[in-house]
C-alpha positions as CSV (number, residue, x, y, z in Angstrom):
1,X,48.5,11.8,-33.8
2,X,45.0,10.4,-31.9
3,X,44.9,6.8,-32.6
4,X,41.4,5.9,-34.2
5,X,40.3,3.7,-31.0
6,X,41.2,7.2,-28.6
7,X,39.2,9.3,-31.1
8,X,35.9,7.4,-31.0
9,X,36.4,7.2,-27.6
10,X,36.8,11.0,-26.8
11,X,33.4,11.0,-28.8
12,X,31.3,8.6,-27.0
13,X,32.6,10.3,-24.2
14,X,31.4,13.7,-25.2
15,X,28.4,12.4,-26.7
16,X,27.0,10.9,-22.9
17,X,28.1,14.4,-22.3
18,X,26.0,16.5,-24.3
19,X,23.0,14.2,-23.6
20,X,23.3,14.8,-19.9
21,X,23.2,18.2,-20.4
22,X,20.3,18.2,-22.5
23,X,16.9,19.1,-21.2
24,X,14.4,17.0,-20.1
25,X,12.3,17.0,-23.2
26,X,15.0,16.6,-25.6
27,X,16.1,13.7,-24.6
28,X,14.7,9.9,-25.4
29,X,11.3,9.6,-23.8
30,X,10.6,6.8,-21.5
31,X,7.2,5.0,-20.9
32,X,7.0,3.6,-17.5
33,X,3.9,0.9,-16.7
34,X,2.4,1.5,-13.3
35,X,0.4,-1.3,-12.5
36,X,-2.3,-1.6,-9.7
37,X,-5.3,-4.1,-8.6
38,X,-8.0,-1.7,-7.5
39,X,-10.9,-0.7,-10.0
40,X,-10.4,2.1,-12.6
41,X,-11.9,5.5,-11.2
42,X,-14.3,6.9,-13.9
43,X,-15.6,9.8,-11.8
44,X,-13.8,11.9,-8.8
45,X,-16.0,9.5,-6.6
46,X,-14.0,6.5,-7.8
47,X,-11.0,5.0,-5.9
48,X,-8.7,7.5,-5.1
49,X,-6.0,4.9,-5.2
50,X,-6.1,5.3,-8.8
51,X,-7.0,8.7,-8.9
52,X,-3.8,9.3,-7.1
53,X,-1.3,7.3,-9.8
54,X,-3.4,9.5,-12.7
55,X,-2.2,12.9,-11.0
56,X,1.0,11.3,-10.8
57,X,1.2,10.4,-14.3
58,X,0.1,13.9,-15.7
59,X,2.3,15.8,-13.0
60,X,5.0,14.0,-14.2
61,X,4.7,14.3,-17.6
62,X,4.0,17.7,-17.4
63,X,6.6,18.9,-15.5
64,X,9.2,16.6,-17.0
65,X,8.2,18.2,-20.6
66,X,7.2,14.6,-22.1
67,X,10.1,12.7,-21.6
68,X,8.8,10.6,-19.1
69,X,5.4,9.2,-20.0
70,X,3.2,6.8,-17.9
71,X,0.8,3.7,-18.8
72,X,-1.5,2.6,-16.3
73,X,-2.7,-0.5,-15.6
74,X,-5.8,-0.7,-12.8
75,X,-7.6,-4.1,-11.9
76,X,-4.6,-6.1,-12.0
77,X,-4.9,-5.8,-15.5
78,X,-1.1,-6.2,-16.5
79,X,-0.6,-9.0,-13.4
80,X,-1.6,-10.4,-11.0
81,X,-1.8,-8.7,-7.6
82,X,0.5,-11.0,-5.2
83,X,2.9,-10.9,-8.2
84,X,3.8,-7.1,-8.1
85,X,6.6,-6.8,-5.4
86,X,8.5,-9.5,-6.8
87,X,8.4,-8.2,-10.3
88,X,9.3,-4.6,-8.8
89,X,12.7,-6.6,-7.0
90,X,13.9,-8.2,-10.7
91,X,13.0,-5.1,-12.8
92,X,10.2,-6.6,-14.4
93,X,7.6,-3.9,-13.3
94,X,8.0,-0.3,-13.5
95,X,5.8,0.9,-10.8
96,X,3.2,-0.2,-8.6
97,X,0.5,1.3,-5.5
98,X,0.3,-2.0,-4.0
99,X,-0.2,-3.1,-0.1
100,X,3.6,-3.4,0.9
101,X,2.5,-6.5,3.6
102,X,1.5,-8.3,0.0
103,X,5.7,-8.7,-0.2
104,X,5.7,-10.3,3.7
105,X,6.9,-13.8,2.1
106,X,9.8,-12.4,-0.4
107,X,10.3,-9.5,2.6
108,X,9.6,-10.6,5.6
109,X,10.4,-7.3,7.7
110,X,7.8,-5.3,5.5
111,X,4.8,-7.3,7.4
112,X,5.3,-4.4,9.8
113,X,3.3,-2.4,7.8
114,X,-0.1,-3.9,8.2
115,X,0.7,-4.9,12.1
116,X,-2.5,-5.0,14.0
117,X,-3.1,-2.4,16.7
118,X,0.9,-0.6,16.0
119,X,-0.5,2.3,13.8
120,X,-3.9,4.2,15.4
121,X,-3.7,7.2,13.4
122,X,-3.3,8.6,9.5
123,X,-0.7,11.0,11.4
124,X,1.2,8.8,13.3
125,X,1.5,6.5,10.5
126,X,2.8,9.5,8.1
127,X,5.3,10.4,10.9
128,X,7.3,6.9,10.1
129,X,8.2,8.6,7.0
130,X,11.1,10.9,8.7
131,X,11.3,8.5,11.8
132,X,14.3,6.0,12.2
133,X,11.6,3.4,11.3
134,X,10.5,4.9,8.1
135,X,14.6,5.3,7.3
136,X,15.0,1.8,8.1
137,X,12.1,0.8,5.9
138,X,13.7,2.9,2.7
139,X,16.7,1.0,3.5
140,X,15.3,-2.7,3.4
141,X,13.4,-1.8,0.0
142,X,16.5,-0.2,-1.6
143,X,18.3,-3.8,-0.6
144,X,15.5,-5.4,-2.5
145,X,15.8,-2.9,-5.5
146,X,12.2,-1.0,-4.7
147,X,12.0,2.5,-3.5
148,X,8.8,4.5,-1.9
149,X,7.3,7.6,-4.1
150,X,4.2,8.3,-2.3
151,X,3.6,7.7,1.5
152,X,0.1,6.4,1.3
153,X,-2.1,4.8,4.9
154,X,-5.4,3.3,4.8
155,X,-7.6,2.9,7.8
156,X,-9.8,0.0,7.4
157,X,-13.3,-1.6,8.9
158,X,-14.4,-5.2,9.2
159,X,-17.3,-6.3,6.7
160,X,-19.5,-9.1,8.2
161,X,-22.6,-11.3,7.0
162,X,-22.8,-13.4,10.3
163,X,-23.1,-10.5,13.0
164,X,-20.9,-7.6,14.2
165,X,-17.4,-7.8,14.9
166,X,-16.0,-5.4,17.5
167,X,-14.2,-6.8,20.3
168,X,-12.2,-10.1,19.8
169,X,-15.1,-12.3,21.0
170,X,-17.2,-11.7,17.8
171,X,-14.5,-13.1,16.1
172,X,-15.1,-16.6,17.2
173,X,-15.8,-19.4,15.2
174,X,-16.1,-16.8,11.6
175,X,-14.6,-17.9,8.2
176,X,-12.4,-14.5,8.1
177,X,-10.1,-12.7,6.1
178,X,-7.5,-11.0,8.0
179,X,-5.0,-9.6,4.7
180,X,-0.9,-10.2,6.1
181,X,0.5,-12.6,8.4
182,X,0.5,-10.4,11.4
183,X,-3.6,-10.0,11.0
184,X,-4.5,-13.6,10.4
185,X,-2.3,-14.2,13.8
186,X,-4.1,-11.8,15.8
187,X,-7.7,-13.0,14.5
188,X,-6.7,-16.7,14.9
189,X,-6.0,-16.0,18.6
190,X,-9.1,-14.2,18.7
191,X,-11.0,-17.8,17.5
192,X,-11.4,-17.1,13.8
193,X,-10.9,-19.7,11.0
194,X,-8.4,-17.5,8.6
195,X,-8.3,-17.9,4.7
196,X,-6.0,-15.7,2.8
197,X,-6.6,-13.7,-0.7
198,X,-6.1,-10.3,-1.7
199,X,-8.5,-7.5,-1.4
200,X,-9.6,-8.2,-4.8
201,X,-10.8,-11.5,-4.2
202,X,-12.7,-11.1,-1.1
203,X,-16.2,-10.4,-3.2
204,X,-16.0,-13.6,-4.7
205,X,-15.4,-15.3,-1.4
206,X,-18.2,-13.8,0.8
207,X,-21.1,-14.3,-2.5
208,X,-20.1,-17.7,-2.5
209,X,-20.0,-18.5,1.2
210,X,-15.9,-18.7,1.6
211,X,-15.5,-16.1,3.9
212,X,-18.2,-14.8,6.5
213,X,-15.9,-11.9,7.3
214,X,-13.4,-9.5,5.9
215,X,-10.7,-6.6,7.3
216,X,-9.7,-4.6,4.5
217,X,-9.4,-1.1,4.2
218,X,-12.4,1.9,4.3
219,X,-11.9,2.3,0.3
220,X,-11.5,-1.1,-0.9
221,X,-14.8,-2.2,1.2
222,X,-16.5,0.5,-1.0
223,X,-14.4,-0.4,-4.6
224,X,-15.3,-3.9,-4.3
225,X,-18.5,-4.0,-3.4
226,X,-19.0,-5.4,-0.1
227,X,-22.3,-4.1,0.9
228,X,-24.0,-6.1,-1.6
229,X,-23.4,-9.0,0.7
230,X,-22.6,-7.7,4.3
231,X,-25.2,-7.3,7.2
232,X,-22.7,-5.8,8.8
233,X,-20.1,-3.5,9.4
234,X,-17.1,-1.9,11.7
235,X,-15.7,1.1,10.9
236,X,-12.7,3.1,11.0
237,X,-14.3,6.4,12.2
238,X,-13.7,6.4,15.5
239,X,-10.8,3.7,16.3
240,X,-9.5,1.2,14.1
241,X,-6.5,-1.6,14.8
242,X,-6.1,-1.9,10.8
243,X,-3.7,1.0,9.5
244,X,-2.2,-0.4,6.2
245,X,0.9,0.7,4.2
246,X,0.2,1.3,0.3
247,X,2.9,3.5,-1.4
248,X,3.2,4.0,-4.9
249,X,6.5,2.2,-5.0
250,X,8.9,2.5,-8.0
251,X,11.9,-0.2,-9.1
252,X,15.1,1.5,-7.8
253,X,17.1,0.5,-11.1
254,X,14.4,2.3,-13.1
255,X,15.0,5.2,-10.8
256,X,18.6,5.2,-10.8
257,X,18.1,4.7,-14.6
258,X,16.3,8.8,-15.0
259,X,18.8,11.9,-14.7
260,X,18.9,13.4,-11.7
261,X,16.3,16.3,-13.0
262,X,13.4,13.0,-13.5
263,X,14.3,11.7,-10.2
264,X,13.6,15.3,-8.3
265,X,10.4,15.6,-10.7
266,X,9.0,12.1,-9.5
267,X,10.2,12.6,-5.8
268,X,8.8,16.0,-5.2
269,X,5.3,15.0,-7.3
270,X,5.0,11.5,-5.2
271,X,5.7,13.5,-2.1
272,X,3.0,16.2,-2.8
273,X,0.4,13.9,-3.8
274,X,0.6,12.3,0.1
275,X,-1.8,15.2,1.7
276,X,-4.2,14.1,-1.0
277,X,-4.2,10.6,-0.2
278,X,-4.4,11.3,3.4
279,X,-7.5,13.9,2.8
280,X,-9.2,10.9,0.3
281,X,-8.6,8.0,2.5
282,X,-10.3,10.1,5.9
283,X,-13.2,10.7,3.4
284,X,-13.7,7.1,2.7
285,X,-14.1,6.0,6.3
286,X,-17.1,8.0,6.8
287,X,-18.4,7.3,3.2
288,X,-18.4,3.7,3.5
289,X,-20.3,4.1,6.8
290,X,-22.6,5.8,4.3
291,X,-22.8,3.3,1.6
292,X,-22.7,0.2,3.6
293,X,-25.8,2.0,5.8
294,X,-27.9,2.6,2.7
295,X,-27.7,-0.6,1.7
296,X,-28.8,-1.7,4.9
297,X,-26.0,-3.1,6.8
298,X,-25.9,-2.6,10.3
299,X,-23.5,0.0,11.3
300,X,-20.9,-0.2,14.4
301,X,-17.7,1.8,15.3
302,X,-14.9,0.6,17.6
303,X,-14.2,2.4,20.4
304,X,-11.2,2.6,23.1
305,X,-12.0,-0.1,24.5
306,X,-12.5,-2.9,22.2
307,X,-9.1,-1.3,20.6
308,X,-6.8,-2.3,23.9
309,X,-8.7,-5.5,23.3
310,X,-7.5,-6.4,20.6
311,X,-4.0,-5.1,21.8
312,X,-3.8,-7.5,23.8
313,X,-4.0,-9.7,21.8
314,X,-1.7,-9.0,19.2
315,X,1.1,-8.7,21.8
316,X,0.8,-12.1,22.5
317,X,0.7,-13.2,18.7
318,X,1.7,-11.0,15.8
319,X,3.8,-8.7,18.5
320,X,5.5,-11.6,19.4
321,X,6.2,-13.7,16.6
322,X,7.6,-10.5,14.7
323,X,9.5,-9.9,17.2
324,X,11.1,-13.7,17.8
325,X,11.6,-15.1,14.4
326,X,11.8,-12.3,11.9
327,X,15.2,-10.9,11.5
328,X,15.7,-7.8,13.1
329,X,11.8,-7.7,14.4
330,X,12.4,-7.0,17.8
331,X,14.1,-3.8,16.7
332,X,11.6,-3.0,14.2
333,X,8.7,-3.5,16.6
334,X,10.8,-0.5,19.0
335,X,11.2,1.9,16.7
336,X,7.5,1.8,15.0
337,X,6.2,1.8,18.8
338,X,8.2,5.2,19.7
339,X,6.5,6.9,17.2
340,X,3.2,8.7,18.8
Protein backbone atom coordinates (compact mmCIF):
# COMPACT_ATOMS: atom_id res chain seq x y z
CA UNK A 1 0.00 0.00 0.00
CA UNK A 2 1.17 3.90 -0.92
CA UNK A 3 1.89 5.51 2.35
CA UNK A 4 -0.13 8.87 2.59
CA UNK A 5 3.18 11.05 2.57
CA UNK A 6 4.28 9.05 -1.09
CA UNK A 7 0.75 9.67 -2.32
CA UNK A 8 0.54 13.37 -1.96
CA UNK A 9 3.77 13.38 -3.17
CA UNK A 10 3.22 11.51 -6.59
CA UNK A 11 0.47 14.33 -6.79
CA UNK A 12 2.40 17.43 -6.33
CA UNK A 13 4.58 15.89 -8.56
CA UNK A 14 2.16 15.35 -11.28
CA UNK A 15 0.39 18.42 -10.59
CA UNK A 16 3.93 20.74 -11.57
CA UNK A 17 3.52 18.34 -14.34
CA UNK A 18 0.37 19.15 -15.90
CA UNK A 19 0.97 22.83 -15.25
CA UNK A 20 4.05 22.71 -17.42
CA UNK A 21 2.33 21.23 -19.99
CA UNK A 22 -0.31 23.64 -20.02
CA UNK A 23 -0.44 26.47 -22.54
CA UNK A 24 0.60 29.73 -22.11
CA UNK A 25 -2.74 31.27 -21.42
CA UNK A 26 -3.89 28.80 -19.10
CA UNK A 27 -1.65 29.18 -16.88
CA UNK A 28 -1.34 31.94 -13.83
CA UNK A 29 -0.73 35.30 -15.47
CA UNK A 30 2.10 37.40 -14.38
CA UNK A 31 2.37 41.20 -14.41
CA UNK A 32 5.84 42.42 -14.81
CA UNK A 33 6.73 46.42 -14.07
CA UNK A 34 9.06 47.83 -16.56
CA UNK A 35 10.28 50.95 -15.41
CA UNK A 36 12.16 53.75 -17.30
CA UNK A 37 13.21 57.62 -16.83
CA UNK A 38 12.45 59.08 -20.19
CA UNK A 39 9.12 61.04 -20.86
CA UNK A 40 5.89 59.17 -21.86
CA UNK A 41 5.41 59.19 -25.81
CA UNK A 42 1.91 60.41 -26.48
CA UNK A 43 2.29 60.54 -30.26
CA UNK A 44 4.62 58.42 -32.76
CA UNK A 45 6.83 61.58 -32.52
CA UNK A 46 7.46 60.99 -28.79
CA UNK A 47 10.52 59.12 -27.42
CA UNK A 48 11.02 56.04 -29.04
CA UNK A 49 12.63 54.72 -25.94
CA UNK A 50 9.28 54.29 -24.75
CA UNK A 51 7.59 53.62 -27.75
CA UNK A 52 9.88 50.72 -28.02
CA UNK A 53 8.96 49.01 -24.25
CA UNK A 54 4.94 49.66 -25.44
CA UNK A 55 5.55 47.34 -28.58
CA UNK A 56 7.23 45.11 -26.24
CA UNK A 57 4.53 44.98 -23.87
CA UNK A 58 1.66 44.38 -26.48
CA UNK A 59 3.97 41.82 -28.49
CA UNK A 60 4.28 40.06 -25.62
CA UNK A 61 1.09 39.86 -24.42
CA UNK A 62 -0.14 39.05 -27.50
CA UNK A 63 1.82 36.36 -28.44
CA UNK A 64 2.02 34.87 -25.03
CA UNK A 65 -2.03 34.77 -25.00
CA UNK A 66 -2.30 37.06 -21.72
CA UNK A 67 -0.28 35.23 -19.46
CA UNK A 68 2.33 37.56 -19.31
CA UNK A 69 1.13 41.17 -18.85
CA UNK A 70 3.28 44.43 -18.62
CA UNK A 71 2.98 47.77 -16.45
CA UNK A 72 4.90 50.53 -17.45
CA UNK A 73 6.34 53.01 -15.64
CA UNK A 74 8.00 56.23 -17.84
CA UNK A 75 9.62 59.36 -16.11
CA UNK A 76 11.08 57.51 -13.37
CA UNK A 77 7.77 57.27 -12.10
CA UNK A 78 8.17 53.92 -10.07
CA UNK A 79 12.10 54.98 -9.01
CA UNK A 80 14.41 56.78 -9.22
CA UNK A 81 16.72 56.60 -12.22
CA UNK A 82 20.31 55.77 -10.70
CA UNK A 83 18.35 53.27 -8.59
CA UNK A 84 17.28 50.77 -11.43
CA UNK A 85 20.34 48.49 -12.00
CA UNK A 86 20.63 47.75 -8.50
CA UNK A 87 17.04 46.93 -7.98
CA UNK A 88 17.29 44.70 -11.34
CA UNK A 89 20.54 42.71 -9.34
CA UNK A 90 18.20 41.89 -5.92
CA UNK A 91 14.94 41.19 -7.76
CA UNK A 92 13.35 44.16 -6.82
CA UNK A 93 12.51 45.44 -10.40
CA UNK A 94 11.15 43.54 -13.15
CA UNK A 95 12.49 45.25 -16.12
CA UNK A 96 14.11 48.34 -17.16
CA UNK A 97 15.49 50.41 -20.62
CA UNK A 98 18.06 52.17 -18.67
CA UNK A 99 21.75 53.52 -19.76
CA UNK A 100 23.80 50.33 -18.69
CA UNK A 101 27.08 52.88 -17.72
CA UNK A 102 24.25 54.18 -14.98
CA UNK A 103 25.40 50.64 -13.10
CA UNK A 104 29.47 51.66 -13.53
CA UNK A 105 29.61 51.97 -9.54
CA UNK A 106 27.78 48.52 -8.53
CA UNK A 107 29.45 47.12 -12.14
CA UNK A 108 32.29 48.53 -12.84
CA UNK A 109 33.13 46.60 -16.22
CA UNK A 110 29.71 47.82 -17.73
CA UNK A 111 31.39 51.59 -17.97
CA UNK A 112 32.50 50.13 -21.26
CA UNK A 113 29.41 50.86 -22.70
CA UNK A 114 29.44 54.61 -22.80
CA UNK A 115 33.46 54.69 -23.48
CA UNK A 116 34.27 57.80 -25.44
CA UNK A 117 35.49 57.49 -29.01
CA UNK A 118 35.33 53.11 -28.78
CA UNK A 119 31.88 52.89 -30.64
CA UNK A 120 31.71 55.23 -34.10
CA UNK A 121 28.87 53.63 -35.59
CA UNK A 122 24.99 52.19 -34.81
CA UNK A 123 26.46 49.11 -36.72
CA UNK A 124 29.53 48.47 -35.20
CA UNK A 125 27.96 48.88 -31.88
CA UNK A 126 25.09 46.18 -32.83
CA UNK A 127 27.94 43.93 -33.99
CA UNK A 128 29.10 43.53 -30.07
CA UNK A 129 25.95 41.71 -29.68
CA UNK A 130 27.43 38.22 -31.41
CA UNK A 131 31.10 39.39 -30.75
CA UNK A 132 33.29 37.80 -27.88
CA UNK A 133 32.70 41.32 -26.23
CA UNK A 134 29.01 41.32 -26.40
CA UNK A 135 29.32 37.39 -24.96
CA UNK A 136 31.37 38.58 -22.29
CA UNK A 137 29.02 41.42 -21.46
CA UNK A 138 25.85 38.77 -21.26
CA UNK A 139 28.12 36.91 -18.96
CA UNK A 140 29.08 39.76 -16.37
CA UNK A 141 25.17 40.72 -16.23
CA UNK A 142 24.01 37.07 -15.72
CA UNK A 143 26.74 37.14 -12.58
CA UNK A 144 24.85 40.16 -11.42
CA UNK A 145 21.36 38.48 -12.00
CA UNK A 146 20.35 41.04 -15.11
CA UNK A 147 20.06 39.76 -18.67
CA UNK A 148 19.83 41.95 -22.06
CA UNK A 149 16.34 41.74 -24.14
CA UNK A 150 16.78 44.38 -26.64
CA UNK A 151 20.18 45.65 -28.05
CA UNK A 152 19.48 49.27 -28.05
CA UNK A 153 22.66 52.28 -29.15
CA UNK A 154 22.18 55.89 -29.02
CA UNK A 155 24.40 58.34 -30.75
CA UNK A 156 24.48 61.55 -29.01
CA UNK A 157 25.42 65.56 -29.55
CA UNK A 158 26.81 68.09 -27.08
CA UNK A 159 24.18 70.93 -26.02
CA UNK A 160 25.93 74.25 -25.24
CA UNK A 161 24.79 77.86 -23.89
CA UNK A 162 28.47 79.31 -23.74
CA UNK A 163 29.74 78.54 -27.46
CA UNK A 164 30.27 75.47 -29.59
CA UNK A 165 31.97 72.50 -28.62
CA UNK A 166 33.77 70.52 -31.27
CA UNK A 167 37.19 69.73 -30.81
CA UNK A 168 38.61 69.33 -27.20
CA UNK A 169 39.65 72.99 -26.90
CA UNK A 170 36.00 74.30 -26.62
CA UNK A 171 35.85 72.32 -23.80
CA UNK A 172 37.87 74.42 -21.63
CA UNK A 173 36.98 76.11 -18.62
CA UNK A 174 32.78 74.85 -19.28
CA UNK A 175 30.64 73.64 -16.27
CA UNK A 176 29.86 70.16 -18.23
CA UNK A 177 28.01 67.13 -18.03
CA UNK A 178 29.82 64.27 -19.42
CA UNK A 179 27.06 61.06 -18.25
CA UNK A 180 29.69 57.84 -16.97
CA UNK A 181 33.02 57.85 -15.55
CA UNK A 182 34.81 57.23 -18.74
CA UNK A 183 33.14 60.67 -20.26
CA UNK A 184 33.77 62.95 -17.36
CA UNK A 185 37.62 61.57 -17.66
CA UNK A 186 37.96 62.38 -21.20
CA UNK A 187 36.23 66.02 -20.82
CA UNK A 188 38.20 66.72 -17.65
CA UNK A 189 41.49 66.17 -19.62
CA UNK A 190 40.01 68.18 -22.22
CA UNK A 191 39.76 71.32 -19.43
CA UNK A 192 36.10 70.97 -18.38
CA UNK A 193 34.76 71.36 -14.80
CA UNK A 194 32.53 67.93 -14.70
CA UNK A 195 29.25 67.65 -12.59
CA UNK A 196 27.44 64.40 -12.71
CA UNK A 197 23.42 63.71 -12.95
CA UNK A 198 21.36 61.73 -15.16
CA UNK A 199 19.94 62.76 -18.36
CA UNK A 200 16.86 63.66 -16.58
CA UNK A 201 18.32 66.18 -14.58
CA UNK A 202 20.39 68.09 -16.99
CA UNK A 203 17.27 70.66 -17.83
CA UNK A 204 17.20 71.75 -14.47
CA UNK A 205 20.89 72.24 -14.34
CA UNK A 206 21.45 74.32 -17.52
CA UNK A 207 17.97 76.82 -16.56
CA UNK A 208 19.57 77.36 -13.43
CA UNK A 209 23.17 78.01 -14.44
CA UNK A 210 24.69 74.49 -13.08
CA UNK A 211 25.85 73.22 -16.16
CA UNK A 212 26.98 75.35 -19.27
CA UNK A 213 27.13 72.14 -21.25
CA UNK A 214 25.79 68.74 -21.73
CA UNK A 215 26.63 65.14 -23.82
CA UNK A 216 23.70 63.14 -23.89
CA UNK A 217 22.21 61.34 -26.54
CA UNK A 218 20.36 62.75 -30.04
CA UNK A 219 16.74 61.69 -28.39
CA UNK A 220 17.09 62.72 -24.84
CA UNK A 221 18.50 66.38 -26.07
CA UNK A 222 15.00 66.48 -27.86
CA UNK A 223 12.77 64.59 -24.71
CA UNK A 224 14.14 66.92 -22.37
CA UNK A 225 14.01 70.00 -23.79
CA UNK A 226 17.37 71.34 -24.26
CA UNK A 227 16.78 73.89 -26.91
CA UNK A 228 14.85 75.98 -24.74
CA UNK A 229 18.19 76.91 -23.23
CA UNK A 230 21.04 76.05 -25.64
CA UNK A 231 22.74 78.47 -28.19
CA UNK A 232 24.32 75.73 -29.29
CA UNK A 233 24.67 72.47 -30.54
CA UNK A 234 27.03 69.37 -31.85
CA UNK A 235 25.55 66.68 -33.53
CA UNK A 236 25.71 63.21 -34.21
CA UNK A 237 25.12 63.33 -37.96
CA UNK A 238 28.21 63.11 -39.28
CA UNK A 239 30.77 61.76 -36.39
CA UNK A 240 30.04 61.43 -32.92
CA UNK A 241 32.55 60.08 -29.88
CA UNK A 242 29.30 59.39 -27.70
CA UNK A 243 27.73 55.83 -28.66
CA UNK A 244 25.75 54.77 -25.54
CA UNK A 245 24.41 51.29 -24.39
CA UNK A 246 20.59 51.29 -23.41
CA UNK A 247 18.99 47.75 -23.51
CA UNK A 248 15.80 46.89 -22.23
CA UNK A 249 17.26 44.66 -19.58
CA UNK A 250 15.18 42.10 -17.58
CA UNK A 251 16.13 40.47 -13.86
CA UNK A 252 17.53 37.06 -14.80
CA UNK A 253 15.53 35.31 -11.75
CA UNK A 254 12.29 36.81 -13.24
CA UNK A 255 13.41 35.21 -16.53
CA UNK A 256 14.38 31.95 -15.29
CA UNK A 257 11.11 32.28 -13.30
CA UNK A 258 8.67 32.04 -17.12
CA UNK A 259 8.57 28.49 -18.91
CA UNK A 260 10.65 28.11 -21.53
CA UNK A 261 7.72 29.07 -24.15
CA UNK A 262 7.63 33.02 -22.22
CA UNK A 263 11.29 33.06 -22.36
CA UNK A 264 11.49 32.32 -26.43
CA UNK A 265 8.34 34.87 -26.68
CA UNK A 266 10.28 37.78 -24.84
CA UNK A 267 13.72 36.79 -26.49
CA UNK A 268 12.60 36.67 -30.02
CA UNK A 269 10.14 40.05 -29.40
CA UNK A 270 13.18 42.05 -27.63
CA UNK A 271 15.45 40.92 -30.45
CA UNK A 272 13.03 42.05 -33.30
CA UNK A 273 12.30 45.27 -31.87
CA UNK A 274 16.41 46.22 -32.23
CA UNK A 275 16.02 47.26 -36.13
CA UNK A 276 13.36 49.60 -34.85
CA UNK A 277 15.40 51.14 -32.33
CA UNK A 278 18.24 51.39 -34.61
CA UNK A 279 15.90 53.05 -37.56
CA UNK A 280 14.35 55.64 -34.57
CA UNK A 281 17.56 56.59 -32.95
CA UNK A 282 19.29 57.53 -36.76
CA UNK A 283 16.08 59.65 -37.12
CA UNK A 284 16.59 61.50 -34.05
CA UNK A 285 20.07 62.65 -34.89
CA UNK A 286 18.94 64.58 -37.76
CA UNK A 287 15.65 65.69 -35.98
CA UNK A 288 17.32 67.27 -33.22
CA UNK A 289 19.49 69.18 -35.70
CA UNK A 290 16.08 70.21 -36.68
CA UNK A 291 14.49 71.15 -33.50
CA UNK A 292 17.48 72.61 -31.86
CA UNK A 293 17.94 74.88 -35.37
CA UNK A 294 14.34 76.17 -35.19
CA UNK A 295 14.73 77.34 -32.04
CA UNK A 296 17.66 79.08 -32.98
CA UNK A 297 20.60 77.37 -31.72
CA UNK A 298 23.59 77.40 -33.69
CA UNK A 299 24.16 74.24 -35.52
CA UNK A 300 27.67 72.34 -35.82
CA UNK A 301 28.66 68.69 -36.81
CA UNK A 302 31.91 66.93 -35.92
CA UNK A 303 33.91 65.78 -38.44
CA UNK A 304 37.00 63.29 -38.77
CA UNK A 305 39.09 65.32 -37.48
CA UNK A 306 37.88 66.76 -34.28
CA UNK A 307 36.86 62.83 -33.75
CA UNK A 308 40.83 61.49 -33.63
CA UNK A 309 40.95 64.55 -31.33
CA UNK A 310 39.18 63.55 -28.97
CA UNK A 311 40.74 60.02 -29.40
CA UNK A 312 43.51 61.05 -28.21
CA UNK A 313 42.51 61.97 -25.58
CA UNK A 314 40.60 59.30 -24.23
CA UNK A 315 43.58 56.98 -24.71
CA UNK A 316 45.36 58.79 -22.37
CA UNK A 317 42.40 58.97 -19.73
CA UNK A 318 39.30 56.77 -19.87
CA UNK A 319 41.44 54.24 -22.23
CA UNK A 320 43.72 54.03 -19.72
CA UNK A 321 42.22 53.97 -16.44
CA UNK A 322 39.76 51.21 -17.71
CA UNK A 323 42.35 49.51 -18.71
CA UNK A 324 44.67 49.77 -15.39
CA UNK A 325 42.34 49.57 -12.52
CA UNK A 326 39.14 47.92 -13.59
CA UNK A 327 39.26 44.17 -13.36
CA UNK A 328 39.62 42.60 -16.49
CA UNK A 329 39.64 46.20 -18.43
CA UNK A 330 42.55 45.71 -20.39
CA UNK A 331 40.85 42.71 -21.93
CA UNK A 332 37.63 44.31 -22.26
CA UNK A 333 39.17 47.43 -24.02
CA UNK A 334 40.74 44.50 -26.86
CA UNK A 335 37.88 42.78 -27.62
CA UNK A 336 35.46 46.06 -28.02
CA UNK A 337 38.45 47.58 -30.23
CA UNK A 338 38.47 44.42 -32.75
CA UNK A 339 35.19 44.94 -33.54
CA UNK A 340 34.97 47.33 -36.86
Amino acid sequence: MISKTKRHLTLAIAAAAFACALPAHAQAQRVIKISHQFPAATTEDGDFRDRLVRRFAAEVEKQSKGSLKFEIYPGSSLMKTNSQIGALRKSALDMSLVPLAYGGGEIPQVNITLMPTLVSSYEQGMRWKTAPIGKELDRILADKNIKIVTWVWQAGGIASTKKTVVAPDDAKGLKFRGGSKEMDQMLKGAGAAVTGMPSSEIYSAMQSGVLDAALTSSTSLISFRLQEFSKYVTTARNKSFWFMFEPLLISKGLYDSLTPEQQKIISDVGASLEKFGVDEAKKDDQRMAEVFAKAGAKVADMDEKAFLAWRGVAEQTAFKDFAENIKGGRELLDMALSVK
